[in-house]
Backbone as ProteinMPNN parsed JSONL, in Angstrom:
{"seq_chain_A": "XXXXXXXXXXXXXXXXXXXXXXXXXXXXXXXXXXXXXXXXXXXXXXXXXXXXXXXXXXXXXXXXXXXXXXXXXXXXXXXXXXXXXXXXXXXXXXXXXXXXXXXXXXXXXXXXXXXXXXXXXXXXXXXXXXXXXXXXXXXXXXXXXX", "coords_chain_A": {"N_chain_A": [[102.604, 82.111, 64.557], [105.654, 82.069, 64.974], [105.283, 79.867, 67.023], [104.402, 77.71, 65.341], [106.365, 77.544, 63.536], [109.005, 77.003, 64.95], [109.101, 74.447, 66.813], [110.098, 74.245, 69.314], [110.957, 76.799, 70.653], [111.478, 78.834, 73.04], [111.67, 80.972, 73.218], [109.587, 82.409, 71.863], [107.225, 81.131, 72.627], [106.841, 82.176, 74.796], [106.569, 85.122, 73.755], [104.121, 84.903, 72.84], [102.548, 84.328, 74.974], [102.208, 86.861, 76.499], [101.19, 88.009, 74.31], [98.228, 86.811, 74.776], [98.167, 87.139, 77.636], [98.163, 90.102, 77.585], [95.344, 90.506, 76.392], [94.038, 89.739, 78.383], [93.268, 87.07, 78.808], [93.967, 85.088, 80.991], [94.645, 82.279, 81.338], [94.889, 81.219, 79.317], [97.404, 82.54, 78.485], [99.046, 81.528, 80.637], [99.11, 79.006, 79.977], [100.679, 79.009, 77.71], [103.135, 80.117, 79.141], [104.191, 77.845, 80.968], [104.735, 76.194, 78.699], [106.623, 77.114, 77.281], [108.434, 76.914, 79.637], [108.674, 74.31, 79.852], [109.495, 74.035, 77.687], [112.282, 75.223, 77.727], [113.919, 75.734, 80.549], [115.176, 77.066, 82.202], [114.587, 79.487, 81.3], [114.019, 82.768, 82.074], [112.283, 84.812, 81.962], [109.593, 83.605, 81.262], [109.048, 81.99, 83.659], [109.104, 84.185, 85.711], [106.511, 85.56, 84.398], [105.157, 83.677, 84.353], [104.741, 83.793, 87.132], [103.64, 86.19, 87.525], [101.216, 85.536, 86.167], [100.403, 83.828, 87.862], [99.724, 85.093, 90.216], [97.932, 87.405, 89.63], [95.664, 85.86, 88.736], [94.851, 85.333, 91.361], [96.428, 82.767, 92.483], [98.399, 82.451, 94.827], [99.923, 80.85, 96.027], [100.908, 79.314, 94.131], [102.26, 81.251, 92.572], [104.007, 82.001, 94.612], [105.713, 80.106, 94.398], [106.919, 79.922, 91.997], [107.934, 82.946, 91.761], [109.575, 82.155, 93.857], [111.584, 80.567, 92.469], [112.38, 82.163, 90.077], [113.863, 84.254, 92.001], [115.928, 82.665, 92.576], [117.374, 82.177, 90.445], [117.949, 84.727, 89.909], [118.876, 86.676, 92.242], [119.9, 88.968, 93.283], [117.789, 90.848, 92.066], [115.326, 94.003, 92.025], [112.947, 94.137, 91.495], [112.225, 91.213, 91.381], [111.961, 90.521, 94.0], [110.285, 92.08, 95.254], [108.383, 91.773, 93.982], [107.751, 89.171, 95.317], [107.446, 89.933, 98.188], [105.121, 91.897, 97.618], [103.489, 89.247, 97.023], [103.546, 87.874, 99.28], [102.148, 89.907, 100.612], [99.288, 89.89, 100.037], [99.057, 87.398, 100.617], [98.307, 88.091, 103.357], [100.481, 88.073, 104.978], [102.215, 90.067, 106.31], [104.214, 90.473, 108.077], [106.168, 88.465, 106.951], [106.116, 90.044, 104.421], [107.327, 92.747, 104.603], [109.542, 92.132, 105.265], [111.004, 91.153, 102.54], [110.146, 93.402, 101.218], [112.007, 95.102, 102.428], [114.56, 93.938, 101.514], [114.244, 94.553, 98.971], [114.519, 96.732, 98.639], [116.796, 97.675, 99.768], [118.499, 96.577, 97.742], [117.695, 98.951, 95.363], [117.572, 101.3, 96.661], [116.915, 103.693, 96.003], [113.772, 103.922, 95.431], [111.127, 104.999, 94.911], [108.393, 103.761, 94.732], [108.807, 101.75, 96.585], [109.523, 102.566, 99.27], [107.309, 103.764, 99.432], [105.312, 101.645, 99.854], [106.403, 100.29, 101.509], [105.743, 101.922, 103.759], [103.114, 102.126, 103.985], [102.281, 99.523, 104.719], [103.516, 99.706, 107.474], [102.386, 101.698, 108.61], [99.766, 100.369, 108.209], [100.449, 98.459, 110.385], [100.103, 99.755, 112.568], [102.551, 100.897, 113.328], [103.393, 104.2, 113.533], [105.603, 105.564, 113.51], [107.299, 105.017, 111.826], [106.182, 104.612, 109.207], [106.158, 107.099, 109.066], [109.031, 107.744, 108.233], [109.287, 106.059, 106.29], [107.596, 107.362, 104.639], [108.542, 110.017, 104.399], [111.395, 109.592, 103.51], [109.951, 109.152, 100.995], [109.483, 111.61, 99.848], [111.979, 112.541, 100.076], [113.487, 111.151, 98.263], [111.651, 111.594, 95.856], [112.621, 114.274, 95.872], [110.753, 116.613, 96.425], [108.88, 118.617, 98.566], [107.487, 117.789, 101.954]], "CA_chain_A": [[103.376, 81.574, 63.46], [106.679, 81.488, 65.461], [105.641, 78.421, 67.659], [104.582, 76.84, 64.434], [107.867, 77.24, 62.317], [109.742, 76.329, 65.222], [107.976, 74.407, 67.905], [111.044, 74.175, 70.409], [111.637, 78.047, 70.912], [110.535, 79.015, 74.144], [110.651, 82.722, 73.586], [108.483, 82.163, 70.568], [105.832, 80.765, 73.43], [107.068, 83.758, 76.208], [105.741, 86.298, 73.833], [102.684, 84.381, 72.436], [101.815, 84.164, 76.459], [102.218, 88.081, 76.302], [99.717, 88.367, 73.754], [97.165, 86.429, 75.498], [97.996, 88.031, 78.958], [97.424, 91.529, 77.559], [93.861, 90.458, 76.112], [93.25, 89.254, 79.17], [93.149, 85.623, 78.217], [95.159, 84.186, 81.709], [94.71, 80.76, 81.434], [95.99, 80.805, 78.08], [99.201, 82.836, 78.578], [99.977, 80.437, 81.746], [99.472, 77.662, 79.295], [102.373, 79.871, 76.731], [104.726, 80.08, 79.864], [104.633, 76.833, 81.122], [105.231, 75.664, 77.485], [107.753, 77.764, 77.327], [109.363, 76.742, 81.047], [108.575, 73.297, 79.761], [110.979, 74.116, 77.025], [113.881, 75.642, 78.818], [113.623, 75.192, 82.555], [115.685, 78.154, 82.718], [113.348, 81.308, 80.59], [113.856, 83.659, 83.112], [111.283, 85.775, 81.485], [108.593, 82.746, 81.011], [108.752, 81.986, 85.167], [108.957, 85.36, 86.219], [105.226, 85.939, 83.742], [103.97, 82.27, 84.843], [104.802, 83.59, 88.54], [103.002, 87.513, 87.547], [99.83, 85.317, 85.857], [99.683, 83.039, 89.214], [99.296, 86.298, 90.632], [96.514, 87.947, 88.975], [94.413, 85.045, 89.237], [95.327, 84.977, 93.009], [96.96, 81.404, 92.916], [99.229, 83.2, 95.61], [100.971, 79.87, 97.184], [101.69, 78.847, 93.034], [102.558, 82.328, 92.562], [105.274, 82.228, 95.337], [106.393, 78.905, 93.792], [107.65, 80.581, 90.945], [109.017, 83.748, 92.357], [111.399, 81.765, 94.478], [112.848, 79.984, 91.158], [113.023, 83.308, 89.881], [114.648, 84.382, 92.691], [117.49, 81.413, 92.725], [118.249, 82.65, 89.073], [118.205, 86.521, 90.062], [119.001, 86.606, 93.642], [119.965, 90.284, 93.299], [116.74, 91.404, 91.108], [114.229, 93.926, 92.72], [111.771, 93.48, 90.661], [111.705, 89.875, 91.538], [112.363, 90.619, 95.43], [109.68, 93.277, 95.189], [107.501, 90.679, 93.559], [107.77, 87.974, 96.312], [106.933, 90.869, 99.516], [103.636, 91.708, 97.369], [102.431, 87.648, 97.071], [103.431, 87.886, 100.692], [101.207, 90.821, 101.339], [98.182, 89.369, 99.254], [98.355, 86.157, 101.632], [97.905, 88.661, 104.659], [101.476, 87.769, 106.042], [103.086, 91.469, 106.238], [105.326, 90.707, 108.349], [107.141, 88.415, 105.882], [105.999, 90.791, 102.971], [107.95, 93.924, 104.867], [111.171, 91.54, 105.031], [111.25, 91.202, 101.104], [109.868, 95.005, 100.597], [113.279, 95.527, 102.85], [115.421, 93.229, 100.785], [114.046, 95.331, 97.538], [114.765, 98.699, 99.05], [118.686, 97.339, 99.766], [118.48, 96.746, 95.769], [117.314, 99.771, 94.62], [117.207, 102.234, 97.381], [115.955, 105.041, 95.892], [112.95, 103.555, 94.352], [110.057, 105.617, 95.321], [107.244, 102.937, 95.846], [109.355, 100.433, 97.573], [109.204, 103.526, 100.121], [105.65, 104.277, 99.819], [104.77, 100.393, 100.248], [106.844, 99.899, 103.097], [104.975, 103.324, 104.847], [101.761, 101.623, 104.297], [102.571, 98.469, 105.389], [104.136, 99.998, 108.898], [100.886, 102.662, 108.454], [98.531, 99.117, 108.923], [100.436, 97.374, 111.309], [100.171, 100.436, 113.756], [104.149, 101.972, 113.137], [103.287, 105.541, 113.102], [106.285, 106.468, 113.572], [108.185, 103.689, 110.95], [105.463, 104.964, 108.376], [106.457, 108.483, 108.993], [109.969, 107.669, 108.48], [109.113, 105.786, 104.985], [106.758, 108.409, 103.598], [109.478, 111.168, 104.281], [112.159, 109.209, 102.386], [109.557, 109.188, 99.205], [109.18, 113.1, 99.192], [112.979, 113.156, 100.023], [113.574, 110.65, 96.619], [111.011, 112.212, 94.474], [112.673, 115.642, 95.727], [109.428, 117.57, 97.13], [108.66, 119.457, 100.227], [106.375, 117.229, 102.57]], "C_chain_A": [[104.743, 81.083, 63.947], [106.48, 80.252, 66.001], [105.424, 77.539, 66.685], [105.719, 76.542, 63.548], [108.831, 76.556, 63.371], [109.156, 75.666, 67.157], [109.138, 74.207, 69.431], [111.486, 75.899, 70.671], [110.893, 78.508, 71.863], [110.265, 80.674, 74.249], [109.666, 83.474, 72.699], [106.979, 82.241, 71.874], [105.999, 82.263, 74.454], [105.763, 85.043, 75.473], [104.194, 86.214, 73.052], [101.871, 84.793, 74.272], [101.577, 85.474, 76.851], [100.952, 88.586, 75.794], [98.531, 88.025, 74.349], [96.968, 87.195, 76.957], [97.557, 89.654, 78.79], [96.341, 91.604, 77.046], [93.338, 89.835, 77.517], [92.638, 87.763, 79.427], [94.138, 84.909, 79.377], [95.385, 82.894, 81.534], [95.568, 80.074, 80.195], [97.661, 81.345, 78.058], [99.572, 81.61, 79.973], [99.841, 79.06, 81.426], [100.926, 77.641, 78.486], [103.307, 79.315, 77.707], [104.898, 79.455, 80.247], [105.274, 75.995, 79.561], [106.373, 75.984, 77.285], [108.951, 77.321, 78.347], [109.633, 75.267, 80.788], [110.153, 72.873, 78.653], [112.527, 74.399, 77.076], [113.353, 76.401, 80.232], [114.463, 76.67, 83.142], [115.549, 79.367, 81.876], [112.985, 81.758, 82.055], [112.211, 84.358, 82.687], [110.133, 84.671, 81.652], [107.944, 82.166, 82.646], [108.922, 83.058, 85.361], [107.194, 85.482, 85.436], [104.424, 85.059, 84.164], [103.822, 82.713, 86.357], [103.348, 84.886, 88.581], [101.348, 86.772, 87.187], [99.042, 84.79, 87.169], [99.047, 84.196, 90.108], [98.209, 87.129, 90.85], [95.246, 87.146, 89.138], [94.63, 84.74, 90.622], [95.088, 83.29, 93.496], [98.249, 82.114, 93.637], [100.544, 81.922, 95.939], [101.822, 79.759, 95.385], [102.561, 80.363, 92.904], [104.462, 82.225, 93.124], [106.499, 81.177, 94.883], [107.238, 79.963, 93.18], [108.64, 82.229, 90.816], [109.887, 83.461, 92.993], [112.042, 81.015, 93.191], [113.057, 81.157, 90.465], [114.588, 83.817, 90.628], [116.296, 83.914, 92.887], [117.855, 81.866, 91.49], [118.578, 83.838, 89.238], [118.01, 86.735, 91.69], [118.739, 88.268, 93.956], [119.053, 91.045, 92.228], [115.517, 92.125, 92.039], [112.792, 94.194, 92.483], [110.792, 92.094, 91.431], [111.347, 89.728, 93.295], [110.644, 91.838, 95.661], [108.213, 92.202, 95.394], [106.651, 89.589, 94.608], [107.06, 88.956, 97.729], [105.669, 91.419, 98.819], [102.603, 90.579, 97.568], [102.257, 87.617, 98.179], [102.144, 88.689, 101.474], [99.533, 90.564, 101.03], [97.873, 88.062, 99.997], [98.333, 86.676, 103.256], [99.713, 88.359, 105.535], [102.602, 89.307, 105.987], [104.028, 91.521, 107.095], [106.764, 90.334, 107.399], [107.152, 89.237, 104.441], [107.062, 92.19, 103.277], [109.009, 92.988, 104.898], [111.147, 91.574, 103.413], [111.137, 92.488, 100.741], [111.342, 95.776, 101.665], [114.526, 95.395, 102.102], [115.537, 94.197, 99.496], [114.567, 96.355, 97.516], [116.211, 98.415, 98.857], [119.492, 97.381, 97.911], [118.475, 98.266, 95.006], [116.748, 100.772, 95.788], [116.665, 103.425, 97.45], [114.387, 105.202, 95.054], [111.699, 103.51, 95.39], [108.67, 104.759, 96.205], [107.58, 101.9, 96.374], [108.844, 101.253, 98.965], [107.898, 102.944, 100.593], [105.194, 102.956, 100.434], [104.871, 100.359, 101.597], [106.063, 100.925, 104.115], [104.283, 102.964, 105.022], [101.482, 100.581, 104.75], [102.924, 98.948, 107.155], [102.51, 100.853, 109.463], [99.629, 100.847, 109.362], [99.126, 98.303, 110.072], [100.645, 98.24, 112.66], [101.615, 100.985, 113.81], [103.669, 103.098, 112.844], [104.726, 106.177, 112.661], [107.896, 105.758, 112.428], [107.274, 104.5, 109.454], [105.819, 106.18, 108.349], [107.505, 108.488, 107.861], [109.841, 107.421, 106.919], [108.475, 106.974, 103.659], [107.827, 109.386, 103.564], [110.455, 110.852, 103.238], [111.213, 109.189, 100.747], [109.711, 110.226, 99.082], [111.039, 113.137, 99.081], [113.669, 112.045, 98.546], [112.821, 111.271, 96.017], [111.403, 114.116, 94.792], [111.771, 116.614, 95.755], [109.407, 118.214, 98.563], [107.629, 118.557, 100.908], [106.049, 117.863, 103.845]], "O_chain_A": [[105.15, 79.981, 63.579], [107.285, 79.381, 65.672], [106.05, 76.485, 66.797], [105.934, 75.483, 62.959], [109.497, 75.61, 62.951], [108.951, 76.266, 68.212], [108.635, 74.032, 70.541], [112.685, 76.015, 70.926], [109.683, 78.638, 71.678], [109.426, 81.373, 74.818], [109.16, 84.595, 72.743], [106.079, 83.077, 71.959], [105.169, 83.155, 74.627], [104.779, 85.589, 75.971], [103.407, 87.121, 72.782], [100.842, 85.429, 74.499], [100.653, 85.528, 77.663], [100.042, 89.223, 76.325], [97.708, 88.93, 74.485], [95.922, 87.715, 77.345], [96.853, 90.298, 79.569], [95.926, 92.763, 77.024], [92.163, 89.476, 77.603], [91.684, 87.481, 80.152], [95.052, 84.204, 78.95], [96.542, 82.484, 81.624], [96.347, 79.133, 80.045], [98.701, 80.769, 77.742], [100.598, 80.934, 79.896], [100.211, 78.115, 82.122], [101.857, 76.835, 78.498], [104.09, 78.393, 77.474], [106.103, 79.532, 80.484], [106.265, 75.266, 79.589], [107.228, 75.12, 77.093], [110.142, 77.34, 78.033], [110.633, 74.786, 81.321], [111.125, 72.119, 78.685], [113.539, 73.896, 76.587], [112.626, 77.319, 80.609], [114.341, 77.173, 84.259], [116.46, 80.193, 81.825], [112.137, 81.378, 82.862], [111.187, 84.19, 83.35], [109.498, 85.085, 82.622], [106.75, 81.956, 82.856], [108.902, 83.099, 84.131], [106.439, 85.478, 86.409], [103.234, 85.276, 84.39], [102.912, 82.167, 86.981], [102.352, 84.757, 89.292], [100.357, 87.245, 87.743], [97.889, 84.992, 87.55], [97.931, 84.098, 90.617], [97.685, 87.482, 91.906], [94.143, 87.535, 89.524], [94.511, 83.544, 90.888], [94.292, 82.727, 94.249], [99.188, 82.335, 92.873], [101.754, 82.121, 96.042], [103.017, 80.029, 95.259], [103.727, 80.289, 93.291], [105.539, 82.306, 92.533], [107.719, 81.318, 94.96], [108.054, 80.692, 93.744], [109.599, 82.527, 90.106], [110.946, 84.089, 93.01], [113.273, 81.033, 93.156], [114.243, 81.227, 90.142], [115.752, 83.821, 90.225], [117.341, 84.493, 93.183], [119.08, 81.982, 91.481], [119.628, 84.169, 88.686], [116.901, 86.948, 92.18], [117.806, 88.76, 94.59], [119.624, 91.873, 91.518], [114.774, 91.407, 92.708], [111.823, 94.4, 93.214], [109.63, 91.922, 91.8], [110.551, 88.895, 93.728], [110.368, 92.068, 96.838], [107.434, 91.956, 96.315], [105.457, 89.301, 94.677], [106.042, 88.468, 98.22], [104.808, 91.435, 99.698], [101.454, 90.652, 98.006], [101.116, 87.394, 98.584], [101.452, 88.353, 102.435], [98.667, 91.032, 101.768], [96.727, 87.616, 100.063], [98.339, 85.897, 104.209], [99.827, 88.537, 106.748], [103.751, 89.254, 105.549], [104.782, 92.494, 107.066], [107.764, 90.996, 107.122], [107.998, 89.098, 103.557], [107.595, 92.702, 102.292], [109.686, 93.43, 103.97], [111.485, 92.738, 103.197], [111.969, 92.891, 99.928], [111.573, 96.978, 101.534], [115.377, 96.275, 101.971], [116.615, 94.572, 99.035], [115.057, 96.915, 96.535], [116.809, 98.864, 97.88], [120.424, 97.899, 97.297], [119.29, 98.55, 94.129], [115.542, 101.013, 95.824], [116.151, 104.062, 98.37], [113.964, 106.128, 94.364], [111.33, 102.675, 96.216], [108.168, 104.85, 97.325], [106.74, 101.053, 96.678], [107.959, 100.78, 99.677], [107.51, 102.183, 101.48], [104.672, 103.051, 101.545], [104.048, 100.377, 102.512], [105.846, 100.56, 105.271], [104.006, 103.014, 106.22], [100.375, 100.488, 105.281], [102.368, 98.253, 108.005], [101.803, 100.592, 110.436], [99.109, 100.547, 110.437], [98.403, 97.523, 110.692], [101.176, 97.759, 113.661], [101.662, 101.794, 114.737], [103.404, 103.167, 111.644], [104.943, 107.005, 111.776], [109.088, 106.065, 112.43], [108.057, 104.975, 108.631], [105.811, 106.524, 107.167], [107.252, 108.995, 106.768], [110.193, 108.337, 106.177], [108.736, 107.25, 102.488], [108.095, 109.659, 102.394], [110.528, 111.536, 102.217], [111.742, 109.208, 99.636], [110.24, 110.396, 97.984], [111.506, 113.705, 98.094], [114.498, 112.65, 97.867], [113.513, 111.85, 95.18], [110.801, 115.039, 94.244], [112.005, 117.586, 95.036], [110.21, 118.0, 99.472], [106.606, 118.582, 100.224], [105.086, 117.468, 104.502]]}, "name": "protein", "num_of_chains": 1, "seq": "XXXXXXXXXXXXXXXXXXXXXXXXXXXXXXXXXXXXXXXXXXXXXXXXXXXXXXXXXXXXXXXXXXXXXXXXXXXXXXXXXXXXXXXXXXXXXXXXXXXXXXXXXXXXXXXXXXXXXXXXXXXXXXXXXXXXXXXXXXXXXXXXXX"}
């Protein structure tokens, strides 16, 4: 009903593209958030969801598109930084996916599965002793005995 009363409101379309993405309907929410991006070029929220749908349907390269214009609007976001070292890790390139899952950590340093990622990432590329190092910092953030 919102995009019909007012057909220029892009966060009218953001959370129409919502609805469809949580039924499971991708094609249609990444029709919403381009409508939406179409409408204001700068709906953080509408490219950040068009970047999460490229995602899901593993359009990885579009994907990354849209996390770097994220990015240029939220430089310091690690969410979005977080975001970008997953697409990375999903197109097999872990080395550049552990530079962004570094960048994220600098953000938000005490944020448990930035850790854990980075352990398992060092874990596959043969770092035993880099993976150690990561897994210890999660027990010593989530405050446990390991």
């Amino acid at each position: 009903m919102a995009t019909k009363a007012d057909f220029y409101n892009s966060h009218a379309y953001v959370n129409l593209g919502n609805c469809h993405h949580a039924k499971g309907e991708l094609e249609e929410a990444k029709r919403c958030y381009s409508e939406a991006v179409g409408i204001d070029s700068s709906c953080v929220e509408a490219i950040y969801n068009l970047a999460i749908v490229n995602q899901t349907m593993k359009f990885y390269e579009d994907a990354l598109e849209w996390f770097h214009k994220v990015h240029t609007l939220l430089p310091n976001h690690p969410h979005v930084t977080f975001q970008l070292g997953r697409t990375h890790e999903f197109l097999g390139e872990l080395d550049v996916a552990t530079e962004w899952y570094l960048k994220s950590l600098a953000l938000a340093p005490s944020d448990s599965g930035i850790l854990k990622r980075l352990g398992q990432l060092a874990d596959v590329q043969g770092d035993t002793q880099q993976a150690y190092q990561h897994f210890y910092d999660v027990c010593k953030t989530m405050q446990i005995n390991c």
